[in-house]
C-alpha positions as CSV (number, residue, x, y, z in Angstrom):
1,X,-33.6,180.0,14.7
2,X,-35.7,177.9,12.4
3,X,-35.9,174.3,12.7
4,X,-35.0,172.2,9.5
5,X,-37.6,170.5,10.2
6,X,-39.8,173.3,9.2
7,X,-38.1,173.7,5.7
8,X,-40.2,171.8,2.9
9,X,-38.3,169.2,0.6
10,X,-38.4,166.4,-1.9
11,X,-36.4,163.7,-2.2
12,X,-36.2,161.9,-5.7
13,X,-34.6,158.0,-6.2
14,X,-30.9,158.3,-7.0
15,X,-30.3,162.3,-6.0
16,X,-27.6,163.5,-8.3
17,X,-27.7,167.5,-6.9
18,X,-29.6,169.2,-4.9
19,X,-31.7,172.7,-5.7
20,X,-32.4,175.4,-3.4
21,X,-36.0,177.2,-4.5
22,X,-35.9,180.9,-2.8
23,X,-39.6,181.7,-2.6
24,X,-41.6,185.3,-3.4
25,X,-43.0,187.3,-0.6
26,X,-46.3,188.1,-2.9
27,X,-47.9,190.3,0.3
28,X,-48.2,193.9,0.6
29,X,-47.2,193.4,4.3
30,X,-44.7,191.2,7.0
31,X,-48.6,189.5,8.4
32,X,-48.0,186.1,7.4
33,X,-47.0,183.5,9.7
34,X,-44.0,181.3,10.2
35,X,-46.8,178.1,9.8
36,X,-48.3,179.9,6.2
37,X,-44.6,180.5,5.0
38,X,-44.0,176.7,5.4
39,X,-46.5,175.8,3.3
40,X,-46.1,178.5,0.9
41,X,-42.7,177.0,0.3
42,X,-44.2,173.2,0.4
43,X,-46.0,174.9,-2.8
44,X,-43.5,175.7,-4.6
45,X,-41.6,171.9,-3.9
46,X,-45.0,170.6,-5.3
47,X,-44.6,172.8,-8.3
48,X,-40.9,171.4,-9.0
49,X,-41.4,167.7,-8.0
50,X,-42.0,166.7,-11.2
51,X,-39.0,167.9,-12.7
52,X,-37.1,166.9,-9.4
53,X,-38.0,163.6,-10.0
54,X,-37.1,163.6,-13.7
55,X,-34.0,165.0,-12.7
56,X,-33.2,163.4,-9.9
57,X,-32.9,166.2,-8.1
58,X,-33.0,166.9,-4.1
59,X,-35.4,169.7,-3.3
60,X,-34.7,172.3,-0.7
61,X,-37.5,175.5,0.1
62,X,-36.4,177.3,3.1
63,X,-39.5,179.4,4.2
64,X,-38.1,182.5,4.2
65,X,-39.9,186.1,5.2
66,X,-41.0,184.9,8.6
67,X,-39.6,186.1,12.0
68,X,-36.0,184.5,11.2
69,X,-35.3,185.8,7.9
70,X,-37.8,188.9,7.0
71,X,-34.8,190.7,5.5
72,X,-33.9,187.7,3.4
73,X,-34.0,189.9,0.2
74,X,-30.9,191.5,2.0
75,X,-29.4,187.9,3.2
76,X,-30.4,189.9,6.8
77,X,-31.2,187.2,9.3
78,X,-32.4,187.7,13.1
79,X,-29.6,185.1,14.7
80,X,-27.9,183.8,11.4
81,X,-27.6,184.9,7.6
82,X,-30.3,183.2,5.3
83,X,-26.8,182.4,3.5
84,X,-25.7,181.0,6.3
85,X,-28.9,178.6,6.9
86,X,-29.2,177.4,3.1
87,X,-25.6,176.2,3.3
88,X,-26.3,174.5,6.4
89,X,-28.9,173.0,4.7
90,X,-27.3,171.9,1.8
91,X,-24.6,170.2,3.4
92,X,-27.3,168.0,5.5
93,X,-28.9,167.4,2.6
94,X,-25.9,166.5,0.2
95,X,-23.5,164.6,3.0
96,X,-27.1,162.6,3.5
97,X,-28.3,161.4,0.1
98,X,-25.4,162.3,-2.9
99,X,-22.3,160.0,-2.9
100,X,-19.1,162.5,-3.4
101,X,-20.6,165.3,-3.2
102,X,-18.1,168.7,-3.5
103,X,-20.5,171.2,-2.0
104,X,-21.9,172.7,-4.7
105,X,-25.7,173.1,-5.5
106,X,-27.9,175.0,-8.1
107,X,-30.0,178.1,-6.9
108,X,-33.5,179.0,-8.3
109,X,-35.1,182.1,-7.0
110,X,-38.5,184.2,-7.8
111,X,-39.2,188.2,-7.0
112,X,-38.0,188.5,-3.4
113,X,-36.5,185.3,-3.6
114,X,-34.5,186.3,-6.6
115,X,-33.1,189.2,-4.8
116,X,-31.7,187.1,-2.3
117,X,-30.4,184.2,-5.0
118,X,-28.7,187.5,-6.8
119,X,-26.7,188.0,-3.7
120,X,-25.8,184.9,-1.9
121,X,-24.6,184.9,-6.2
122,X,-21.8,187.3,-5.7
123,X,-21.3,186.5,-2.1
124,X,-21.2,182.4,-2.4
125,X,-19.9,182.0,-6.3
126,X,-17.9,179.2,-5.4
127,X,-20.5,176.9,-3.8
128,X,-23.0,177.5,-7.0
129,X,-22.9,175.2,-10.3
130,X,-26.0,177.4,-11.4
131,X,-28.4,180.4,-11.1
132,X,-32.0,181.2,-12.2
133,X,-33.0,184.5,-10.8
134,X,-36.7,184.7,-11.8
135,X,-37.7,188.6,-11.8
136,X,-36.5,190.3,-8.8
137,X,-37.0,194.0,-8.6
138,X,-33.1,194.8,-7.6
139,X,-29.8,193.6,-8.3
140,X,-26.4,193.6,-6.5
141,X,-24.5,195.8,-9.5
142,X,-20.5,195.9,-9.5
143,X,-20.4,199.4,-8.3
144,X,-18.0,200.0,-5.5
145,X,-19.8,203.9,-5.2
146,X,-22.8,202.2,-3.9
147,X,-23.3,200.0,-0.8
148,X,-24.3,196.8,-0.2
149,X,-26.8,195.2,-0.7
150,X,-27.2,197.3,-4.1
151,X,-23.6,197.2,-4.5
152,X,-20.0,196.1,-3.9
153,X,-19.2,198.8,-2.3
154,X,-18.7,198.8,1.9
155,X,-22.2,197.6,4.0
156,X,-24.3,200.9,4.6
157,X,-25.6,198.7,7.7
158,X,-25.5,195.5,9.9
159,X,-27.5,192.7,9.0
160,X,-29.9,192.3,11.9
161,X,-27.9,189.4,13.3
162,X,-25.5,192.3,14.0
163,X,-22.5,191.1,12.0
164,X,-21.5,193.0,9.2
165,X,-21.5,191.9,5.3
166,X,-18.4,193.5,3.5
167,X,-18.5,192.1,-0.2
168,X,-15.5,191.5,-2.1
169,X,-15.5,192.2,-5.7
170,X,-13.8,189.1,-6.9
171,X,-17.5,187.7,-6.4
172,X,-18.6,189.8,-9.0
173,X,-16.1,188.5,-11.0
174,X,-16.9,184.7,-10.6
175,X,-20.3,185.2,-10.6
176,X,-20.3,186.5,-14.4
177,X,-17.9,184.5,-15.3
178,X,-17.9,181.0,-13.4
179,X,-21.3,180.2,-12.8
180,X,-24.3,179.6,-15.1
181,X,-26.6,182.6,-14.8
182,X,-29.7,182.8,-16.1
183,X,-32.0,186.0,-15.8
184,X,-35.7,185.4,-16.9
185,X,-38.2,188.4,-16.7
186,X,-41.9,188.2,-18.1
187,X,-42.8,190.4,-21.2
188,X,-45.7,192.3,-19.2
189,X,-44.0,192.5,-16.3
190,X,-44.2,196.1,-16.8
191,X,-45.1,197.3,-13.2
192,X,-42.8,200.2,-11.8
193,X,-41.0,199.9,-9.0
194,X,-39.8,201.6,-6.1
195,X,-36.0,203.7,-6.7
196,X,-33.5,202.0,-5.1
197,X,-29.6,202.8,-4.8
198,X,-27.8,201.9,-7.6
199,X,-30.6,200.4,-9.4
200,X,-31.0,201.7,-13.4
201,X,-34.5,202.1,-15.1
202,X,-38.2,201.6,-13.4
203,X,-39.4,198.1,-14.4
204,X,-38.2,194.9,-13.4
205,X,-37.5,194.6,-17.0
206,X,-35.3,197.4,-17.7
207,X,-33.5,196.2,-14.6
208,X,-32.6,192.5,-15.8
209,X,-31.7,194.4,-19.0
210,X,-29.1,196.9,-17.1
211,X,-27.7,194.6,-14.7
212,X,-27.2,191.8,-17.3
213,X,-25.7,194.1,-19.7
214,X,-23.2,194.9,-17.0
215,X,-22.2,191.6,-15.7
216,X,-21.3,191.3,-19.6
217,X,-19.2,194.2,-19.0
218,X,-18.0,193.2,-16.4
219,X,-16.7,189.8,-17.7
220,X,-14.8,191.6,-20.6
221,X,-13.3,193.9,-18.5
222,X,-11.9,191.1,-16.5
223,X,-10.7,189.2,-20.1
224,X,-13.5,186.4,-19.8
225,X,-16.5,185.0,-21.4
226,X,-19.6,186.2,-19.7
227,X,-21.9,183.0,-18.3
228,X,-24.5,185.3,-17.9
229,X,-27.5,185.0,-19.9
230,X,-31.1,187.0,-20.2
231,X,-34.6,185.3,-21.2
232,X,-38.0,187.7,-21.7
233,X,-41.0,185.3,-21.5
234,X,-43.3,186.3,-24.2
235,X,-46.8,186.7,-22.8
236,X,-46.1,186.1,-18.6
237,X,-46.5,188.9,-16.1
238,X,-45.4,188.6,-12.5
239,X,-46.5,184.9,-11.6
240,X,-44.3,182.8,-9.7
241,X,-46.3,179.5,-11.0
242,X,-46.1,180.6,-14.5
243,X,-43.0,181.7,-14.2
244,X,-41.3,178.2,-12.7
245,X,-42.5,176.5,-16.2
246,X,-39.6,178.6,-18.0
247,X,-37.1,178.7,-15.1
248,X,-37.4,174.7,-15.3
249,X,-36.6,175.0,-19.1
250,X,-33.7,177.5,-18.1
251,X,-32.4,175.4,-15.8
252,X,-32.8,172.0,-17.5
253,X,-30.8,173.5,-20.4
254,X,-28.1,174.5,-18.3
255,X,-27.3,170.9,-16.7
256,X,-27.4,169.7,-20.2
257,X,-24.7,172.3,-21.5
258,X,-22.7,171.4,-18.2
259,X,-22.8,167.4,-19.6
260,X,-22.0,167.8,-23.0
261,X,-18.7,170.2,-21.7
262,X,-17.7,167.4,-19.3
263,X,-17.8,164.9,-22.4
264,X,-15.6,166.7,-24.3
């Protein structure tokens, strides 16, 4: 399995709470190697160090897409979950650097990376404070008619580890509900893309729209306030750099709303 050692990270002075950043997978095909994934994710921590630092915030970037975890989209892992390794992660990293920490972290996740963050949502509610899924292309929807990984309903298949995911739709529940969710999309992120099970309307777009609209839904149904909120980014396509300047904003905005409900 992959080494921690190989898993890019920044850690600030004083750590308050650590952040997992789920990378894209920006190539047409599974060529890149474990060594360019590393430093693909070493990227993205250079990206966010700033803000880590201002928010004294640990810095986690599993390189994911390589021969351990090319289904991560799918949390499908070769000897382990890519659930399973960020949580292993986490705790390192917390029990390490953060005084009293309860386990909890905050999630940000781009394209492919958001696909996976969108899952390990409903799957893993209870060990997130927050979510920024940043344009993925599919969603986990609360539909028990379809399977997972488009779904709640039973697993269609093994993950390639060989154990089997079976969801339980009390996720869905505290994911619209209980965690801060925050959907961003760019306005001319217009491509189409590939049908999937499950999955309403073409664009990425229309997708955020749909699947937002139905965690609200699903919230009401269930008597409770939706935490689930949707951004369009005037003017950005499908650009993981561009796109972190807004998550940042998203997610800076959420810690804040978290302190002034803990003052009063």
């Amino acid at each position: 399995m992959l080494e921690a050692e190989s898993v890019a990270s920044f850690i600030p002075g004083s750590p308050v709470r650590v952040l997992v950043l789920a990378h894209g997978f920006p190539w047409p095909d599974d060529s890149k190697s474990d060594n360019e994934l590393v430093e693909y994710a070493r990227a993205a921590v250079r990206r966010w160090r700033a803000f880590a630092e201002k928010h004294h915030t640990i810095l986690v970037a599993p390189p994911f897409g390589g021969r351990d975890f090319a289904g991560y989209q799918e949390m499908a892992g070769r000897e382990t979950g890519p659930d399973e390794f960020v949580n292993l992660l986490v705790d390192e990293m917390a029990r390490e650097h953060i005084p009293h920490v309860n386990g909890r972290f905050s999630l940000h996740g781009h394209s492919a990376g958001a696909q996976f963050a969108a899952r390990y949502l409903v799957t893993h509610p209870g060990r997130l404070t927050n979510v920024i899924l940043s344009a993925p292309s599919t969603y986990p929807f609360p539909d028990p008619g379809t399977p997972w990984p488009d779904s709640m309903g039973a697993a269609a298949r093994h993950r390639v580890s060989g154990s089997a995911v079976t969801p339980r739709p009390e996720g869905w529940r505290a994911a619209a509900t209980e965690v801060a969710v925050g959907v961003l999309v760019g306005s001319q992120d217009t491509e189409p893309r590939p049908t999937a099970p499950g999955q309403p309307g073409s664009t990425r777009i229309e997708r955020a729209i749909a699947w937002v609209d139905t965690m609200h839904r699903h919230a009401e149904a269930n008597r409770r306030q939706s935490t689930v909120r949707l951004s369009v980014v005037d003017g950005l396509g499908h650009d993981e750099a561009a796109m972190a300047v807004p998550a940042q904003n998203m997610l800076a905005g959420q810690w804040a709303a978290a302190r002034r409900s803990r003052a009063t």
